[in-house]
C-alpha positions in Angstrom: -15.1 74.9 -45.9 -14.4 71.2 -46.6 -12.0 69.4 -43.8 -9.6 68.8 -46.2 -8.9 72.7 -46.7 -9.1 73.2 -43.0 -6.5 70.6 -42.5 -4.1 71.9 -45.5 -4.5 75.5 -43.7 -3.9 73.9 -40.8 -0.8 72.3 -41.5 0.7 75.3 -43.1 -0.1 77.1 -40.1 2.0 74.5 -37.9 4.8 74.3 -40.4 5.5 78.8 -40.2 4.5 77.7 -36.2 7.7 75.7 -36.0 9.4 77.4 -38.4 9.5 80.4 -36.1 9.8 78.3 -33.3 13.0 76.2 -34.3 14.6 79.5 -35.8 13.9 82.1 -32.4 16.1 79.6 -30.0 18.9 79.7 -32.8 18.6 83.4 -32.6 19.3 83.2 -28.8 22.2 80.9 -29.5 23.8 83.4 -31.7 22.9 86.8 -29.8 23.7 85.2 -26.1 27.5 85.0 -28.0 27.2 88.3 -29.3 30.0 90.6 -28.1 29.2 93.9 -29.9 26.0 96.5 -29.2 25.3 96.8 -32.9 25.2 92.5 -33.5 22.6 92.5 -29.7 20.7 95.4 -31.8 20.5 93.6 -34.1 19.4 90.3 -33.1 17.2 91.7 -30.9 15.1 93.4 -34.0 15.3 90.0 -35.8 13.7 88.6 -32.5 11.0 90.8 -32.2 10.2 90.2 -35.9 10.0 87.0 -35.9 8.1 86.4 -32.6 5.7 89.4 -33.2 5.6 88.6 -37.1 5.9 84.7 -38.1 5.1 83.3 -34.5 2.3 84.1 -32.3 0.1 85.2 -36.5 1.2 81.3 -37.3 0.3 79.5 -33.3 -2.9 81.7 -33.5 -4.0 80.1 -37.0 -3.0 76.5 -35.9 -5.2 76.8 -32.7 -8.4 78.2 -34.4 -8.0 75.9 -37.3 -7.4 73.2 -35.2 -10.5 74.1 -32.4 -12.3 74.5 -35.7 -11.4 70.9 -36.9 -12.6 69.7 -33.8 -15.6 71.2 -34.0 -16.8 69.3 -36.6 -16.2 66.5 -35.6 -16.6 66.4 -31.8 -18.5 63.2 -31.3 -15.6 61.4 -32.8 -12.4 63.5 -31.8 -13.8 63.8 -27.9 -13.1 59.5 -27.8 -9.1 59.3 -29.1 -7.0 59.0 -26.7 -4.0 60.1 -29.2 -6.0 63.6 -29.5 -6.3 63.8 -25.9 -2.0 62.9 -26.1 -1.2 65.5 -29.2 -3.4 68.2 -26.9 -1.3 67.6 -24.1 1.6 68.4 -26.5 0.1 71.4 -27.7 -0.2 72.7 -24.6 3.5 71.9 -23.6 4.2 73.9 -27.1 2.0 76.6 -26.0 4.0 76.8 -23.1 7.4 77.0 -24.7 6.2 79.3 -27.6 5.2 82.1 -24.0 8.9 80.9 -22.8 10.5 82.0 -25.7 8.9 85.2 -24.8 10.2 85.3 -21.9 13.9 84.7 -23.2 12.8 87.4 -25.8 12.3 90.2 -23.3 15.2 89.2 -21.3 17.6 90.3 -24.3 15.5 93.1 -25.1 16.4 94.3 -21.8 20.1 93.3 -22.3 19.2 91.1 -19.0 20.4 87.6 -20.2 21.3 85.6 -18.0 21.3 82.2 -20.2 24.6 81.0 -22.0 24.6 80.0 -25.6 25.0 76.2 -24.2 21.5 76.8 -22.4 20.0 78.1 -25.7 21.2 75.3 -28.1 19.8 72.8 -25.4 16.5 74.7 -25.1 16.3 74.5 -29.1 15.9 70.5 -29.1 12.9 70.9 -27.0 10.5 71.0 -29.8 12.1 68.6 -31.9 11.0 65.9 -29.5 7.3 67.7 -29.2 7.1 67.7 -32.9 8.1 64.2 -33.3 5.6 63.2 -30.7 2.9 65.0 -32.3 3.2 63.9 -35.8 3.5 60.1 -35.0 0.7 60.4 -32.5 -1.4 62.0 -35.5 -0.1 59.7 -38.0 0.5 56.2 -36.5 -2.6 57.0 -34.1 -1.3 54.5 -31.7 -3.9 54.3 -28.9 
């Protein structure tokens, strides 16, 4: 497989990634405000869904397309200091994709503790990761 498909695969992959990943926090928002059982039920369904379904398929795909890309191309990737920056990133993501998780099986549990406040915060978080990411593979700064 040529680069080129690997990275149009790969982007896909990162666009369903975030996809899930901005939409799950919003979720949160709206079920941490929920005030009836058959709304949590609900939202807790779409959760799982989502998570099980669009999320950890979609992070999978990025990360073996990506460890694929770099594969190829080792003796050039292992030198770029804006790889070593986005990796950093990805593993920050990583992080807040198992956090979500986390968040997940504390309203499956009807064990929230987290306000809808907390939740609309926590949803900016990778905004600023993607942002970082995409300029870092982009502009390619350092």
């Amino acid at each position: 497989m040529s680069m080129l498909w690997l990275k149009a695969f790969h982007i896909i992959a990162v666009i369903c990634w975030f996809a899930g990943i901005f939409y799950l926090p919003r979720l949160f928002v709206y079920h941490a405000m929920a005030e009836d059982q058959p709304s949590r039920e609900r939202f807790k369904i779409m959760e799982r869904k989502l998570y099980r379904g669009i999320m950890n398929p979609s992070m999978i795909a990025t990360l073996v397309l990506g460890i694929w890309m770099l594969a190829l191309n080792w003796d050039y990737y292992k030198t770029q200091g804006w790889l070593h920056a986005k990796l950093a990133l990805v593993v920050l993501l990583i992080g807040y994709h198992h956090m979500c998780l986390a968040y997940l099986k504390k309203f499956a549990a009807d064990a929230n503790t987290k306000s809808d406040r907390f939740y609309r915060i926590f949803n900016e978080i990778p905004v600023l990761l993607l942002i970082a990411i995409v300029i870092l593979v982009v502009v390619r700064p350092f």
